[in-house]
C-alpha positions as CSV (number, residue, x, y, z in Angstrom):
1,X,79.5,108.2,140.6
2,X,78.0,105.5,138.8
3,X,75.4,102.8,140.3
4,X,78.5,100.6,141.2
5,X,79.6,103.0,143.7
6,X,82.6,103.5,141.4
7,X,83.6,106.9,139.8
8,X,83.5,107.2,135.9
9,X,86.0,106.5,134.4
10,X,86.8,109.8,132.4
11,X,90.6,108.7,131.2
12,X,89.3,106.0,129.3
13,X,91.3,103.6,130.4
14,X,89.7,100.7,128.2
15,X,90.8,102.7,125.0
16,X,94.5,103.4,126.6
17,X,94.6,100.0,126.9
18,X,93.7,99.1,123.1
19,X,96.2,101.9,121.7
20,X,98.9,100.1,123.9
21,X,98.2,96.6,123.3
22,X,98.3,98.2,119.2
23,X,101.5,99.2,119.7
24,X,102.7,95.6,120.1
25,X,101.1,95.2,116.5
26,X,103.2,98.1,115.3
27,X,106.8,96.9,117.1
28,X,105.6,93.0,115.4
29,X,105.6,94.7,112.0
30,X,108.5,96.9,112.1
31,X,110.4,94.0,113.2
32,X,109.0,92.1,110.1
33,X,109.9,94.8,108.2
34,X,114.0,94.7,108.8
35,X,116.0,93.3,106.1
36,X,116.2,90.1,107.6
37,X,112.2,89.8,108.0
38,X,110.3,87.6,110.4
39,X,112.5,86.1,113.0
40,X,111.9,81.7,113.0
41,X,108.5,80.8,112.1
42,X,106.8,83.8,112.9
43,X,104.3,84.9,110.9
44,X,101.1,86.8,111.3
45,X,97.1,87.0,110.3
46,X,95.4,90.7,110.7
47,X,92.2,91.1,110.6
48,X,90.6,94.4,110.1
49,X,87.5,96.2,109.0
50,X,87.5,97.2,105.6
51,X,85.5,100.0,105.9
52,X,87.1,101.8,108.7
53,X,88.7,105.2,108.3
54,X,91.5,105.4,106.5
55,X,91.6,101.7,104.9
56,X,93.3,101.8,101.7
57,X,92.5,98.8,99.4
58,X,91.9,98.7,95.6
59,X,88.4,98.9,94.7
60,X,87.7,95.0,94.0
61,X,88.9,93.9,97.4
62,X,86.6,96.3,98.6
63,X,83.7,95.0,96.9
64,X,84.8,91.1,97.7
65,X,85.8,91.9,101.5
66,X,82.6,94.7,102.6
67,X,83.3,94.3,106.5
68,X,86.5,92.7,107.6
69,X,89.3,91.0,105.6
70,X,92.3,88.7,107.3
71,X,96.0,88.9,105.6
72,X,98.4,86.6,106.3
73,X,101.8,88.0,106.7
74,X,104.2,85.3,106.3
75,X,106.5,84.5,102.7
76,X,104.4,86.4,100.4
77,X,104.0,89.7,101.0
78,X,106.4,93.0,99.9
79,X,107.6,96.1,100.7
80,X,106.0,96.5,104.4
81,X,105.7,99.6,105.5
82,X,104.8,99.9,109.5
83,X,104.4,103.8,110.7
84,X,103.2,105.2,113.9
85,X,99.4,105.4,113.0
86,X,99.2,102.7,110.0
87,X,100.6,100.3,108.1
88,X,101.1,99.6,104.3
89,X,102.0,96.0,102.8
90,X,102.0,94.7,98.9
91,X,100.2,91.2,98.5
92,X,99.1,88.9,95.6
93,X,95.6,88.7,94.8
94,X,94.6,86.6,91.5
95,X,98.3,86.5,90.7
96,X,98.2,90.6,91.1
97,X,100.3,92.8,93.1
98,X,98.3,94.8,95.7
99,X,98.7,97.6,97.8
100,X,96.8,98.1,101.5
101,X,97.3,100.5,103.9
102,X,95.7,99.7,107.2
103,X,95.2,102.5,110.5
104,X,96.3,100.1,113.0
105,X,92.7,101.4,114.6
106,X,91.2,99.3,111.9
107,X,92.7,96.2,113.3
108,X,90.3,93.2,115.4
109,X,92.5,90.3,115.9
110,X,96.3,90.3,115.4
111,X,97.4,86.2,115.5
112,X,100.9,84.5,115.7
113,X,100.0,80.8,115.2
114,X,103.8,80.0,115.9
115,X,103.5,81.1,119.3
116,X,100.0,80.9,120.0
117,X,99.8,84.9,120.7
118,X,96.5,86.6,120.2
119,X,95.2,90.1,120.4
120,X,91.6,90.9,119.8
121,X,90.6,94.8,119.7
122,X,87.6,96.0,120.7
123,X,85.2,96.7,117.7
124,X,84.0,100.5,117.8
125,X,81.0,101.2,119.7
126,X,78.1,101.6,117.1
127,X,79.8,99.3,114.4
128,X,77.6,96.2,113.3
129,X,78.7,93.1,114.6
130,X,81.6,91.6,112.6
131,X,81.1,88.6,110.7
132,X,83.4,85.8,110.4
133,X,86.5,86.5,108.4
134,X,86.9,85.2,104.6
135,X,90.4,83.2,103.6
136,X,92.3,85.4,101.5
137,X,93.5,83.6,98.9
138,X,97.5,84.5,98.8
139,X,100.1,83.6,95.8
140,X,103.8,82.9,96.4
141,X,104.5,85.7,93.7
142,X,103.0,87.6,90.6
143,X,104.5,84.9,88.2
144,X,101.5,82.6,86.7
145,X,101.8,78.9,88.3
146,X,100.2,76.0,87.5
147,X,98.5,75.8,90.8
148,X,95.5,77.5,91.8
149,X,95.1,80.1,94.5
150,X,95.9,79.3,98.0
151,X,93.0,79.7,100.6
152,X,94.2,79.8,104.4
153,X,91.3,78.3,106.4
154,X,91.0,80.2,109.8
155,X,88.6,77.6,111.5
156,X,91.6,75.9,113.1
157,X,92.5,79.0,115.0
158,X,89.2,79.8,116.4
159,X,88.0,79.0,119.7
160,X,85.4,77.0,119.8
C-alpha cells in the first residue's frame, strides 16, 4: 500500500491509457491516408521528440529540430504511411522532398484545429523538459515558387 491508503498501481494504468488514447492518433492517420484523404477541413499538427527511439528524420532536420519538431498534416504532405507501432509521411522542406518516420510513442501533442481536439501524451519519465515547438516551414510542392517558405505559427493554439 502506498501512503494514500491506496494500493500500487502495478497495471499501469496511466501508460494503458496513453497507448489508447495513441491509437486515436493511429485510426486519424489511417483515415488520412485513404484515397480520398482528410475528411472536410480536417487537418492535423504532431508534435514529437526528435530524439526518441525510433525517429527517422534526415540528418539536417535533426540538427535544426534537437528536441521536438511539429508537422502539419494538411495539403502538403505525401505518401502517408500509418502502421501499428509508427508512422511514415513525405513533406517539403526548403522546396525538398522528406521522409519521417515517427513511433507513435514519440508523439506529445496531436491537434485538430478544425475541431478543436487535443491530445497531449505524457513526456517519458527522465526526459528534459520539452521546449516550445519551432514552425516548420512547409511548401505546397517540390516545384520552385516565387514565394518564400511558409512558417505555421503555433502561438494561436496554445493555452495561455
Amino acid at each position: 500500500m502506498s501512503q494514500d491508503g491506496f494500493a500500487n498501481d502495478e497495471m499501469r494504468y496511466d501508460l494503458l491509457a496513453q497507448e489508447a488514447l495513441r491509437g486515436v492518433v493511429r485510426s486519424a492517420l489511417k483515415r488520412a491516408a485513404q484515397p480520398e484523404g482528410l475528411p472536410g477541413e480536417h487537418h492535423f499538427y504532431i508534435t514529437f521528440k526528435t530524439t526518441a527511439p525510433g525517429v527517422s528524420l534526415p540528418a539536417d532536420l535533426a540538427a535544426t529540430y534537437p528536441n521536438e519538431m511539429t508537422v502539419v498534416l494538411q495539403n502538403q504532405f505525401w505518401d502517408l504511411a500509418p502502421g501499428e507501432t509508427f508512422f511514415s509521411v513525405m513533406l517539403s522542406f526548403d522546396r525538398q522532398p522528406k521522409r519521417l518516420s515517427i513511433p507513435y510513442a514519440a508523439i506529445t501533442r496531436f491537434f485538430d484545429p478544425s475541431v478543436q481536439f487535443m491530445l497531449k501524451f505524457e513526456v517519458p519519465e527522465g526526459a528534459a523538459p520539452a521546449e516550445p515547438p519551432k514552425p516548420v516551414p512547409v511548401e505546397a510542392d517540390a516545384e520552385p515558387v516565387e514565394e518564400g517558405p511558409k512558417v505555421v505559427s503555433l502561438d494561436q493554439f496554445r493555452k495561455k
